[in-house]
C-alpha positions as CSV (number, residue, x, y, z in Angstrom):
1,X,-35.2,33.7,-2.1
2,X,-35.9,29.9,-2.6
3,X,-38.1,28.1,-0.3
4,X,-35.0,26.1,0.8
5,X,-33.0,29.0,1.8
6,X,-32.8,30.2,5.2
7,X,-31.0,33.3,6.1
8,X,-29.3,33.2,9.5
9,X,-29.2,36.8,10.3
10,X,-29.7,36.8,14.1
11,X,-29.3,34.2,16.9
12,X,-31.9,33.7,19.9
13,X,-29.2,31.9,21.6
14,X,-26.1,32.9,20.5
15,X,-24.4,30.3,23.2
16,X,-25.5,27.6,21.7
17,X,-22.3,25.8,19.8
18,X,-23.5,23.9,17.0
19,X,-21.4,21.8,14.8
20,X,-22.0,19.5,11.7
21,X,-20.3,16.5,11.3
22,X,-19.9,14.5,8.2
23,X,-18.7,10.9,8.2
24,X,-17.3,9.0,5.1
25,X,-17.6,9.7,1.5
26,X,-21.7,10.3,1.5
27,X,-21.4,12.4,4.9
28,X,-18.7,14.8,3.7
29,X,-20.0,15.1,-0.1
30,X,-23.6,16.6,2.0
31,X,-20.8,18.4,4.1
32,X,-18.8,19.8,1.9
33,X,-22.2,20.9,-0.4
34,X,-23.3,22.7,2.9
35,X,-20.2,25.1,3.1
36,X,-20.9,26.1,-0.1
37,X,-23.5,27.8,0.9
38,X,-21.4,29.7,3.6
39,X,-23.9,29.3,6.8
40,X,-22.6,31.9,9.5
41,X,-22.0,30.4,12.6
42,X,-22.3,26.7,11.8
43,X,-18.6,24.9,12.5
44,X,-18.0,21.7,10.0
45,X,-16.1,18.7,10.3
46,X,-15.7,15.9,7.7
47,X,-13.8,12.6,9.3
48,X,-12.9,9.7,6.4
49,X,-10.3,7.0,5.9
50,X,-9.8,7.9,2.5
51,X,-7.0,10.5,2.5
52,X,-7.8,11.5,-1.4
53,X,-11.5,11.8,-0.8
54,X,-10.2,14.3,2.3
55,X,-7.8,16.1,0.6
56,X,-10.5,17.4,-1.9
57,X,-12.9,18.1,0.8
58,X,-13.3,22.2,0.7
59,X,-14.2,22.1,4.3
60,X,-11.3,23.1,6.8
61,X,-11.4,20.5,9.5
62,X,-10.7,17.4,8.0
63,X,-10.4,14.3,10.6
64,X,-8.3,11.2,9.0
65,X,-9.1,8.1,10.8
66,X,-7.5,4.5,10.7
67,X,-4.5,4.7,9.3
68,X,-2.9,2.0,10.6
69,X,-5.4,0.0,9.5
70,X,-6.6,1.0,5.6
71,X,-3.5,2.9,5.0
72,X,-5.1,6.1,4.3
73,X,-7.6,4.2,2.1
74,X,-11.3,3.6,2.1
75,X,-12.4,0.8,4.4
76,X,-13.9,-1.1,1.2
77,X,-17.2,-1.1,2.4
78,X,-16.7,-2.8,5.0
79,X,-18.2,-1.6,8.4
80,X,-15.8,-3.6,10.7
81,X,-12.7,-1.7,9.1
82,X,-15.0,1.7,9.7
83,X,-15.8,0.5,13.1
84,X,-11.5,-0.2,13.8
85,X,-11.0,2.9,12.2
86,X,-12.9,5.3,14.4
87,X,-12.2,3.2,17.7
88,X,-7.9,3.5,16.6
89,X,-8.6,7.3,16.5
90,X,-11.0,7.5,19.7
91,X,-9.6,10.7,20.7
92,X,-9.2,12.4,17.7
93,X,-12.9,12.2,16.9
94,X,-13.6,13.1,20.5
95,X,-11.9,16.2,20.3
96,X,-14.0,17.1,17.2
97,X,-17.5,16.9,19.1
98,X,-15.8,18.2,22.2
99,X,-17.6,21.6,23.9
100,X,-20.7,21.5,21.0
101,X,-24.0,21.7,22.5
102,X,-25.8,20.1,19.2
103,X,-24.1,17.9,16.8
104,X,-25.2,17.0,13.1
105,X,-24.1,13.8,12.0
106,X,-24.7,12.9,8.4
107,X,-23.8,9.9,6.5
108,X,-24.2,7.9,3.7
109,X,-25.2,4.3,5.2
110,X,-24.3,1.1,3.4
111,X,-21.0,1.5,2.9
112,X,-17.5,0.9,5.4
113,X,-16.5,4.2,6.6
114,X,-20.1,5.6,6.8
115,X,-21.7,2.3,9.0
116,X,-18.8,1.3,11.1
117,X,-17.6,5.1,11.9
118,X,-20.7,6.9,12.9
119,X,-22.3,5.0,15.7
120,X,-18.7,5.8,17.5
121,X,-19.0,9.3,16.6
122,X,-22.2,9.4,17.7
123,X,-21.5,7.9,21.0
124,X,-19.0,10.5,21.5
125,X,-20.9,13.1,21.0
126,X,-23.5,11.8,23.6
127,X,-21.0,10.8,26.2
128,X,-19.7,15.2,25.4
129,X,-23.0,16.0,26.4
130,X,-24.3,16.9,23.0
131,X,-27.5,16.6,21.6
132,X,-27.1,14.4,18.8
133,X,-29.3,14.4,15.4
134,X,-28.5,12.9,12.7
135,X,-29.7,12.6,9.0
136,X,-28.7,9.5,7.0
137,X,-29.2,7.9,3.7
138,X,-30.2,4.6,2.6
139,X,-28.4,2.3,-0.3
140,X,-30.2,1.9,-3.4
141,X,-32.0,-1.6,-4.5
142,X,-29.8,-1.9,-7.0
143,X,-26.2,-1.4,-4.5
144,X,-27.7,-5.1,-3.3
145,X,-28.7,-7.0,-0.5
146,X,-25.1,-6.3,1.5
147,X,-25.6,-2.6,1.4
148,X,-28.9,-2.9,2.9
149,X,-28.5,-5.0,5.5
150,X,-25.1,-2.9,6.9
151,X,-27.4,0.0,6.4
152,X,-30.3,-1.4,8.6
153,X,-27.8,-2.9,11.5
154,X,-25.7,1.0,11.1
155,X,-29.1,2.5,11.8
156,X,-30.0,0.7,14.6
157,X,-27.2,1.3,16.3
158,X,-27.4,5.1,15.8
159,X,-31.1,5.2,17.0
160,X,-28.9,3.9,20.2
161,X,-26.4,6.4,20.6
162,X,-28.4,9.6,18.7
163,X,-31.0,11.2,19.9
164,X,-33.1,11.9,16.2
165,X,-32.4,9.5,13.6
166,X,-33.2,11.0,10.0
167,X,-33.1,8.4,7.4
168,X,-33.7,9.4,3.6
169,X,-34.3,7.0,1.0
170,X,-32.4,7.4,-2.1
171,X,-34.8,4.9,-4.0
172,X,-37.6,7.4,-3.1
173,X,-35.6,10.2,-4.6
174,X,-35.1,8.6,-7.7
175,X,-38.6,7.5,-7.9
176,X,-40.0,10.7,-7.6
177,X,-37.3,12.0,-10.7
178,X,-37.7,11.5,-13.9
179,X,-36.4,9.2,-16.5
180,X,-33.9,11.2,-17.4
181,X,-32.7,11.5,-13.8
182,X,-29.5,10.2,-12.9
183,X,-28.2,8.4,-10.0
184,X,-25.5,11.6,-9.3
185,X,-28.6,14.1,-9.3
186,X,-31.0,11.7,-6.8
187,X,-27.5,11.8,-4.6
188,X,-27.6,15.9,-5.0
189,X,-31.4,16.0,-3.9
190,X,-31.0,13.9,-0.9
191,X,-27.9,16.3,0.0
192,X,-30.2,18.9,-0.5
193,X,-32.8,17.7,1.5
194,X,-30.2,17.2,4.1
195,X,-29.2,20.7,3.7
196,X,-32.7,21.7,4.2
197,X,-33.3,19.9,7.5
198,X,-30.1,21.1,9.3
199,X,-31.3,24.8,8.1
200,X,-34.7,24.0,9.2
201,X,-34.1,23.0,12.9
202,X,-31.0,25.4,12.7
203,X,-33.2,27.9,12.6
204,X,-35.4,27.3,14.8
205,X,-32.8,27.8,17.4
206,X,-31.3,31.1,15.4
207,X,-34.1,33.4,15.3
208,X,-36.2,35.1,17.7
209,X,-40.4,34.9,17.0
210,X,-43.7,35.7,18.1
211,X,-43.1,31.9,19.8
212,X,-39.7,30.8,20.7
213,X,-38.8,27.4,20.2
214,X,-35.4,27.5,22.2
215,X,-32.3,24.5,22.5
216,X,-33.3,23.1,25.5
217,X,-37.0,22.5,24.1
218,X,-35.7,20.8,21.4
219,X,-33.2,18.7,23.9
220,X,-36.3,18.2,26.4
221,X,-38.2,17.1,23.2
222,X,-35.4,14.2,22.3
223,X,-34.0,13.2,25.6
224,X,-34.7,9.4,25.1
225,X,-32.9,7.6,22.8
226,X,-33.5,4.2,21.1
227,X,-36.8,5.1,19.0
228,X,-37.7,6.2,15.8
229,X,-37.9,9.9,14.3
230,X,-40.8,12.0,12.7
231,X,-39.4,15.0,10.6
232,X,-40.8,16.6,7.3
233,X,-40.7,19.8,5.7
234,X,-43.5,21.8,3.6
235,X,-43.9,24.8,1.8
236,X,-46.9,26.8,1.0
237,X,-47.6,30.1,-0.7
238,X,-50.6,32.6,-1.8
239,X,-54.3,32.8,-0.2
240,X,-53.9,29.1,0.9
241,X,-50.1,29.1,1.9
242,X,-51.0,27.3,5.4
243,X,-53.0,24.3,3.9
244,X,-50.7,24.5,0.9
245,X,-47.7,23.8,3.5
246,X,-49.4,21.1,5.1
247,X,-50.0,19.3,1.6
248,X,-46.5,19.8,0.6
249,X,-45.1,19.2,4.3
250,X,-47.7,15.2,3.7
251,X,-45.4,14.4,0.5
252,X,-41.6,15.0,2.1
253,X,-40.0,12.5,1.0
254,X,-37.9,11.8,4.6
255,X,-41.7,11.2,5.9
256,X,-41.9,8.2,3.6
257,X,-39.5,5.8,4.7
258,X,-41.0,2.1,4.8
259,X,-41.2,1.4,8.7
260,X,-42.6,4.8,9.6
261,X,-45.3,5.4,11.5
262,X,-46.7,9.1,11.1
263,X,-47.6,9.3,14.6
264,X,-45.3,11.1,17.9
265,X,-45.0,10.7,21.5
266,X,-43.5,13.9,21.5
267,X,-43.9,16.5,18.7
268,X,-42.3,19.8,17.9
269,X,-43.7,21.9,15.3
270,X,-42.1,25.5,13.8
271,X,-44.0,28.0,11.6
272,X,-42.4,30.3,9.5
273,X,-43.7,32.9,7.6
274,X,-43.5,36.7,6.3
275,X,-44.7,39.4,8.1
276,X,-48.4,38.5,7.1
277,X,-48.6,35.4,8.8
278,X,-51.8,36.1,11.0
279,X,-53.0,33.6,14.2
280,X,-55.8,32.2,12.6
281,X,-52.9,30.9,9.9
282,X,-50.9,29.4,12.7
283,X,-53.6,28.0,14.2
284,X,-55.0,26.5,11.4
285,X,-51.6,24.9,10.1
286,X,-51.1,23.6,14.1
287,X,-54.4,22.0,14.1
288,X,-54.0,19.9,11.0
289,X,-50.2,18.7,11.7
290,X,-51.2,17.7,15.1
291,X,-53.8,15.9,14.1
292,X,-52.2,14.1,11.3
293,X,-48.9,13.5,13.1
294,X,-49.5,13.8,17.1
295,X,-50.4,11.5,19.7
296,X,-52.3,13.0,22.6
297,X,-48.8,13.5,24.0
298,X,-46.2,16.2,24.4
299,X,-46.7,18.9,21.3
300,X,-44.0,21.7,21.2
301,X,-44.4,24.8,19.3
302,X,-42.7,28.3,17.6
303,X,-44.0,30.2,15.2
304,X,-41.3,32.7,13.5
305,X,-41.5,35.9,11.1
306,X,-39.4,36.0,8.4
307,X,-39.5,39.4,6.0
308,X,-38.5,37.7,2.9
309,X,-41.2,34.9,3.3
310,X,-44.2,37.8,2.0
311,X,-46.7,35.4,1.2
312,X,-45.0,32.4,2.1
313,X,-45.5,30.0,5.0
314,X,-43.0,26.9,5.9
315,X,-43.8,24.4,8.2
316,X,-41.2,22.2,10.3
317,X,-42.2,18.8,11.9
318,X,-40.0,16.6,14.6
319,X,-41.2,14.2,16.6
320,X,-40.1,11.0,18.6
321,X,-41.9,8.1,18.5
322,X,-41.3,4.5,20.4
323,X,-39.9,6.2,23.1
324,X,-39.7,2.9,25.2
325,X,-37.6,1.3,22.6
326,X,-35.0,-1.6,23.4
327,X,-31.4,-0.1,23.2
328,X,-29.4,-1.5,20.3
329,X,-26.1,-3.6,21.9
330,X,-23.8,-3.6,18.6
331,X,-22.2,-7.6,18.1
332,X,-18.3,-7.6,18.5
333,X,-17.6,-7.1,14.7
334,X,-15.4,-10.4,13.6
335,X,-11.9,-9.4,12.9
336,X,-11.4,-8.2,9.6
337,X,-8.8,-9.1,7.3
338,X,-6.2,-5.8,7.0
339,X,-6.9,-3.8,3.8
340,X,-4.1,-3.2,1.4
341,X,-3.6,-1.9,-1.7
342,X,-3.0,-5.8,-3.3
343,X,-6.7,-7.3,-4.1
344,X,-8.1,-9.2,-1.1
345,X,-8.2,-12.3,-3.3
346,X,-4.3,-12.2,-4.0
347,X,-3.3,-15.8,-2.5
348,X,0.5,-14.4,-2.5
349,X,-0.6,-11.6,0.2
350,X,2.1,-11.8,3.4
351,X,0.2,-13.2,6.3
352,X,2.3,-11.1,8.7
353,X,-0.4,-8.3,8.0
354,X,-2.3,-9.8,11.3
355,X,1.1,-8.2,13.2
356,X,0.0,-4.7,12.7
357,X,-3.9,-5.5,13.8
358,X,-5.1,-3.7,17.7
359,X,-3.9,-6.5,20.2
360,X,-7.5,-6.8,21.4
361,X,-8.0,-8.6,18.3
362,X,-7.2,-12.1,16.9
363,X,-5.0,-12.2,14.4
364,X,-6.8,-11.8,10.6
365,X,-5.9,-14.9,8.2
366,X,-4.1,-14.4,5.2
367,X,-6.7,-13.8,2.2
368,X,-7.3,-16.9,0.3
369,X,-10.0,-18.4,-1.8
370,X,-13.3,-17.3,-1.0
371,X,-14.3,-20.9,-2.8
372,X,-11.7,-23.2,-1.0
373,X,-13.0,-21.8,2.2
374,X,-16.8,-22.3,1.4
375,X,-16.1,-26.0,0.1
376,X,-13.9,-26.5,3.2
377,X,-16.6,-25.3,5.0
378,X,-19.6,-27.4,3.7
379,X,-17.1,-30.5,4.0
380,X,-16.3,-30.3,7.5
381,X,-20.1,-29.4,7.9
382,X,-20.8,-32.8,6.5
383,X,-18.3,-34.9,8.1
384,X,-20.0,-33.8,11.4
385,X,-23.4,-34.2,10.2
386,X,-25.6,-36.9,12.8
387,X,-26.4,-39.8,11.4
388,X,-30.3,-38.9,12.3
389,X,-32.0,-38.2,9.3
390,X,-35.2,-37.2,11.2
391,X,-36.6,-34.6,13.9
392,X,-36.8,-35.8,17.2
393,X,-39.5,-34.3,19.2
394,X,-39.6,-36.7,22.0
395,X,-42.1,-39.2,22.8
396,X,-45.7,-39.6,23.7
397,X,-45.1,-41.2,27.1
398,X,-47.4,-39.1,29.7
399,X,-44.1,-38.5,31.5
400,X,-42.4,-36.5,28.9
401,X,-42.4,-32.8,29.7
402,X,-44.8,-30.6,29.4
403,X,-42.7,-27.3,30.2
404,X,-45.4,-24.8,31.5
405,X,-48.4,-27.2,31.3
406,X,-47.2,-29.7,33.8
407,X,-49.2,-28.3,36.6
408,X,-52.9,-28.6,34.7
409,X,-54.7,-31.2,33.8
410,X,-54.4,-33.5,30.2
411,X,-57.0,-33.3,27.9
412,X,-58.0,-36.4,27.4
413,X,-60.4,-37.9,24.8
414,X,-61.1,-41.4,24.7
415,X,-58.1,-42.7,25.8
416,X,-55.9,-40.1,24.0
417,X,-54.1,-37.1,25.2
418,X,-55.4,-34.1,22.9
419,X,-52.0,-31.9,24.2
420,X,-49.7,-34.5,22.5
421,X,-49.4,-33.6,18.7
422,X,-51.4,-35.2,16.2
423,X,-48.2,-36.7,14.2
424,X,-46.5,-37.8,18.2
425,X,-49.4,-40.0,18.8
426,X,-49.6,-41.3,15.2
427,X,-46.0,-42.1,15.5
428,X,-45.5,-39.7,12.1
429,X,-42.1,-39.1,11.4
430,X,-40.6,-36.0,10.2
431,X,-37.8,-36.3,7.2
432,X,-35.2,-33.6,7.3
């Protein structure tokens, strides 16, 4: 069996409704890769505004979102479109996390459907009662500075609604390729490290072991939302399979995302291995990761025999970190002008297409001239310009304000006030 592989045989708590949940084309691709590998007792759902991309989708549930607003197409990439989308269809998409105890969420960020969709299903999911994990990727350099920045607001809006926030890099996966390594296989390894992650705490919840790590450990471990997630996977086999996991579990690529910081408020650790895996193993593989990856806070733990792992250990780490975290308010999206299938730039497009918008909303402008609008912009901007050409910072007199200083006493040298700016009392002034 490959080290990615978990069987799913037996469930500890067989009450425990769990349900994966991809959003847009990224999300369902890493879905619909998933129920190829027929998991027992894992319920899919893939939700999309692209009707093609759904239709192809081998996974039975299938959640179409936003037609009346991208006409069964994609939303472009644009994340307000997403965001319409999944708040038109509100109750569709919470009937799909309706009555699950854990939901999956995994999405491709960057994009329209993807970045504007998820947060809502997310907050659904939440507002069911589920826990709420999800696993996301990240835009490559090349997709360009638009993609990134939707990708960073998209994922701090999840770390507000979800409990575990994932993210995977898909730069990091190409890196770590070789030259020969296309951009469709680095997508196929980050669905596979997915795949691996949703097996990995998936597990942890189907098997019985020497230590149980049960659901409501793993929802008393990620009851606070708004922070930042630890998770990594290693393998290890022969004489040294526990420090050989470690190793391997140090070099996961979702432990290597640029803001992370490899320490945990709260940290769960699970420990599989075959029917050799002795104490002194466990032990010795709990010692290290804690030490490496654990504050002097919470540390959760199950340790788990599988038969087919002979000579195998795997190790899986999640943790939550900045647990005091502000809670992400999303900006009202500006209102988007409606997709069709002419090109946005087509001057000739009807501007009745603001008619069919939600009536919360103002009514979208016709498409026009991306130019026109900029110059029309700067103009204006210029017309209104002031004719100061300068900074004012206000004078030197000993009355002006001194906002929380006014109460102490001026430092004064020789005559001159020392809190007053060196280029105030020289009378410099500033060009703009």
């Amino acid at each position: 069996m490959k080290h990615n592989e978990l069987p799913l045989e037996a469930m500890a708590d067989p009450d425990v409704a769990i349900k994966l949940v991809g959003v847009g084309g990224g999300g369902s691709n890493a879905v619909d890769r998933l129920k190829m590998e027929n998991l027992e007792r894992l319920q899919l759902a893939v939700v999309n505004t692209d009707a093609k991309a759904l239709a192809s989708s081998p996974v039975q549930d299938k959640i179409l979102i936003g037609t009346g607003i991208t006409r069964g197409l994609s939303a472009g990439g644009d994340p307000a479109l997403g965001y319409q989308a999944a708040t038109a269809d509100r109750e569709k998409l919470a009937a799909v996390v309706r009555d699950a105890d854990l939901i999956f969420l995994v999405a491709g960020l960057g994009g329209g459907t993807g970045s504007g969709a998820t947060p809502v299903v997310a907050e659904l999911a939440r507002e069911a009662g589920a826990l709420v994990i999800a696993f996301v990727t990240m835009p490559f350099s090349f997709e360009g500075g638009r993609r990134r920045k939707q990708a960073e607001e998209a994922l701090q809006e999840l770390r507000a609604a979800c409990h575990a926030v994932i993210p995977l890099s898909n730069d990091l996966l190409l890196q770590q390729g070789t030259e020969q390594t296309s951009v469709l296989d680095a997508f196929a390894r980050a669905d596979e490290w997915i795949g691996r992650g949703v097996k990995s705490i998936w597990g942890m919840l189907a098997r019985t072991g020497l230590i149980n790590l049960d659901f409501q450990a793993l929802r008393t471990a990620f009851q606070t939302r708004g922070g930042k997630t630890l998770f990594g996977l290693g393998v290890g086999e022969g004489e040294n399979a526990a420090q050989a996991a470690f190793e391997d579990l140090k070099n996961c690529p979702l432990l290597a995302t640029p803001e992370f910081a490899r320490k945990a408020d709260r940290l769960m650790v699970n420990i599989t291995g075959g029917p050799d895996l002795s104490l002194t193993k466990v032990n010795e593989l709990m010692t290290a990761v804690t030490e490496e990856f654990g504050r002097e806070a919470h540390v959760i733990m199950g340790a788990v025999i599988d038969e087919s792992l002979h000579g195998k250990v795997e190790v899986c780490v999640m943790g939550a970190t900045d647990l005091g975290g502000r809670t992400f308010t999303r900006a009202k999206p500006l209102t988007p002008t409606r997709r069709t299938d002419k090109s946005p730039t087509d001057a000739s497009e009807p501007a009745d297409e603001a008619a069919a918008a939600p009536a919360s909303e103002a009514p979208a402008k016709p498409a026009g001239s991306t130019a026109k609008a900029k110059a029309a912009t700067a103009a204006a901007a210029a017309a209104n310009k002031p004719l100061q050409e300068e900074f004012g910072f206000g004078g030197t007199e000993p009355a002006a304000s001194r906002g929380s200083f006014d109460k102490s006493d001026r430092n004064l040298f020789e005559g001159q006030d020392l809190d007053v700016p060196t280029y105030l009392r020289r009378g410099i002034k500033v060009p703009v």
